[in-house]
N, C-alpha and C positions, 0 to 999 in steps of 0.2 A: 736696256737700261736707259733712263733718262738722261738727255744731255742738256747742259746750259748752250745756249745760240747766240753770239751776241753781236750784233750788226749798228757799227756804230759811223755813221755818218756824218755828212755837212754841218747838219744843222740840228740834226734828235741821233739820240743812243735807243737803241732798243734790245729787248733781253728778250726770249725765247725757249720756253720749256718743251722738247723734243721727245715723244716719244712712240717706239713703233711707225717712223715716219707724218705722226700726227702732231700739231701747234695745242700742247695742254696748257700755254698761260703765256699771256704777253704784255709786255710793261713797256713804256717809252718814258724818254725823260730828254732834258737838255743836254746834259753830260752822263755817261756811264758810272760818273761818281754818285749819281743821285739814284740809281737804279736800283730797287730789294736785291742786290744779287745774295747775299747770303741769307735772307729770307726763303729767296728761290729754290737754291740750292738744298736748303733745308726741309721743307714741304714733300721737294720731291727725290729727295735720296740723289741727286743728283751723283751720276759715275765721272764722266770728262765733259769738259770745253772745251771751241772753241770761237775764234772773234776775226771779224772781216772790219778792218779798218781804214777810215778815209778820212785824211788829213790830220789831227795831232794824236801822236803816240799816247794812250792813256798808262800810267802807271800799275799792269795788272796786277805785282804783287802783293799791290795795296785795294786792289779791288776786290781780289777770287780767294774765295775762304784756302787757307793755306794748305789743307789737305787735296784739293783740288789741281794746284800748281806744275803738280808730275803727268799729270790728264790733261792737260792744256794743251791744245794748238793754237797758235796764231796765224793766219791762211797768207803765204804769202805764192810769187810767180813759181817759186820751185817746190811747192806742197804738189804731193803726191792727186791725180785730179784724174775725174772720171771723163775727163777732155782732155785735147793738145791743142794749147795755144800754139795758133799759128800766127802769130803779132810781133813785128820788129823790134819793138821794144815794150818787152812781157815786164819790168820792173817799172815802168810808169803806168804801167795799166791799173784803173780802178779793181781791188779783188770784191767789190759791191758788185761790180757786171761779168766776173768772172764764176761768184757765187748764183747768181740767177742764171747762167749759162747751163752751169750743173744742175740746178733745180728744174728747167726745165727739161732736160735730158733724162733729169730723173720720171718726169713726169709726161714725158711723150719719148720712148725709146728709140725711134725711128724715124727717119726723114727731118730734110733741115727745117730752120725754127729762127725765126725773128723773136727776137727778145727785148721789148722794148719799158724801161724803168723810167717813169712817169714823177721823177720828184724831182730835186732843188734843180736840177738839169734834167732834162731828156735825155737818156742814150736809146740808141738803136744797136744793136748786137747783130751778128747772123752766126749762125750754127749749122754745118751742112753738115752733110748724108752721113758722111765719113769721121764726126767727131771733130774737125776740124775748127777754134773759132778763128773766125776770119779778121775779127775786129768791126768797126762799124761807124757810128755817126754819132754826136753829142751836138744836142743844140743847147738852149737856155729853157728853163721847165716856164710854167704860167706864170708864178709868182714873179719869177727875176725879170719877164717880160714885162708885167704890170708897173714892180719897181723903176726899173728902166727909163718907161718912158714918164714918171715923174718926177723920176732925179736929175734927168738931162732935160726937161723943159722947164721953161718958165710958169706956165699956168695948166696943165695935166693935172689932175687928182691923180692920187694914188687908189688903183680899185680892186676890189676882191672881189670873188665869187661867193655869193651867197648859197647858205644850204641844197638848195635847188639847183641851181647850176652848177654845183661843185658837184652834184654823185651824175651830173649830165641830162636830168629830167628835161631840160630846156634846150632847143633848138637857137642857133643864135644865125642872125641875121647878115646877109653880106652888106648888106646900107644899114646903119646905126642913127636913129633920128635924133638921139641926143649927145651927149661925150661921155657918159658912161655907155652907154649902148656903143657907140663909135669904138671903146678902146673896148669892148667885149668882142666885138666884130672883129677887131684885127686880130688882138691876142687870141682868143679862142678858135676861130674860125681857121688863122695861118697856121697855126697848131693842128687842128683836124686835118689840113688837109693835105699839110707836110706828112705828116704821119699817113695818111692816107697814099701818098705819093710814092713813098718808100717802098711802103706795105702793095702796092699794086707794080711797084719795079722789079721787087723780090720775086712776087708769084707771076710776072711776065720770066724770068729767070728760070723758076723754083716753080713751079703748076702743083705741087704738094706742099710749100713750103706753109707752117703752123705759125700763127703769132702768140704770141705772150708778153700778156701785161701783169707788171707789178708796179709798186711804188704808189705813194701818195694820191696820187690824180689818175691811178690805175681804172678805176671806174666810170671814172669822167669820161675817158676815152672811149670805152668799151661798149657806152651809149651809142655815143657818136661816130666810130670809124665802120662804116661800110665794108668791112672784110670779116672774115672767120677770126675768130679768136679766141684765145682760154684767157679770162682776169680772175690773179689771184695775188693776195699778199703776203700770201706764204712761203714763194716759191725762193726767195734767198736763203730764208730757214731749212726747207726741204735740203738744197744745194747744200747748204753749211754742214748740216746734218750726216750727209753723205762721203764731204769729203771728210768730216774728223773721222767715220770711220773708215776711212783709206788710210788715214794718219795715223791711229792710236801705235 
């Protein structure tokens, strides 16, 4: 049966029509209030939800068509999970990287797995042999770096990736001959090869260890990083998918 997915973040809400493990419709918005969800729901018979949430609680009763309500899950540290957090403190933990945790488990059965989510932050996850998640690394994503350094200087532009450089088509330079090129060089390039560093620390550790990228700049990466890797933007949904039907 078709489930609602809904993964709502930093900075975009997104909805997810789930079925037989496959993404049949996907919608983003600013807020979750702004979302078709009853439109959604409705198209596709929708059976249960459930919602992976980071930072302000949304109002679901006023969101999820009311028949719905009783099929609802909300993902939190003590939801039933096809993993064991193995994390000091599993109630501060993002369930956005605990959902990509599961997604890719879902999606490579075997052997640990870097999991690394490419939007308003970077985290880095690890997932070993045993199911275990270990926890992991969060840096700052592209955009908050770009921001960064024009909110804290005096004369920085504020710069973005154009079409071409955002899906990673472009090679960027370690010398930057102008100040856009200069802050593409640092942003971009410290970013490859942070991730790259990680990613070659794991598989000095891990000789089997799999990477996975999701999230926003998930492709960007996928260009650019020198190691094996599966890029997909599906895999929270997968994860989400999964554990509501642990939950129902």
């Amino acid at each position: 049966m078709p489930h609602l997915i809904l993964d709502i973040g930093n900075s975009r809400a997104k909805a997810a029509i789930m079925d037989n493990g496959k993404v049949k419709c996907l919608h983003a918005a600013e807020s979750p209030e702004k979302l078709p969800i009853n439109a959604m729901c409705k198209d596709f018979a929708v059976d249960a939800a459930i919602a992976s949430v980071v930072g302000v609680q949304p109002d679901f009763d006023n969101i999820l068509p009311t028949a719905l309500l009783s099929r609802f899950h909300q993902l939190t540290y003590r939801s039933h999970l096809p993993i064991i957090l193995d994390y000091e403190t599993p109630q501060t933990l993002g369930m956005d990287r605990v959902a990509a945790a599961c997604g890719a488990r879902v999606l490579a059965p075997d052997g640990p797995l870097i999991i690394v989510d490419a939007g308003s932050c970077i985290t880095i996850d690890f997932l070993n042999s045993d199911n275990h998640f270990k926890g992991g690394a969060i840096l700052p994503g592209l955009n908050m770096r770009f921001r960064s350094l024009h909110d804290y200087t005096a004369a920085l532009p504020l710069v973005s990736l154009d079409d071409n450089e955002r899906i990673g088509d472009i090679s960027f330079p370690l010398a930057g001959q102008s100040t856009r090129k200069s802050i593409l060089a640092g942003v971009c390039k410290a970013a490859i090869l942070e991730l790259q560093g990680f990613a070659e620390e794991y598989q000095r550790l891990y000789p089997d260890v799999k990477l996975f990228l999701t999230g926003g700049d998930a492709y960007f990466f996928a260009k650019q990083l020198f190691f094996p890797n599966f890029a997909t933007l599906d895999v929270i949904y997968i994860g989400l998918d999964k554990i509501l039907e642990m939950n129902l």
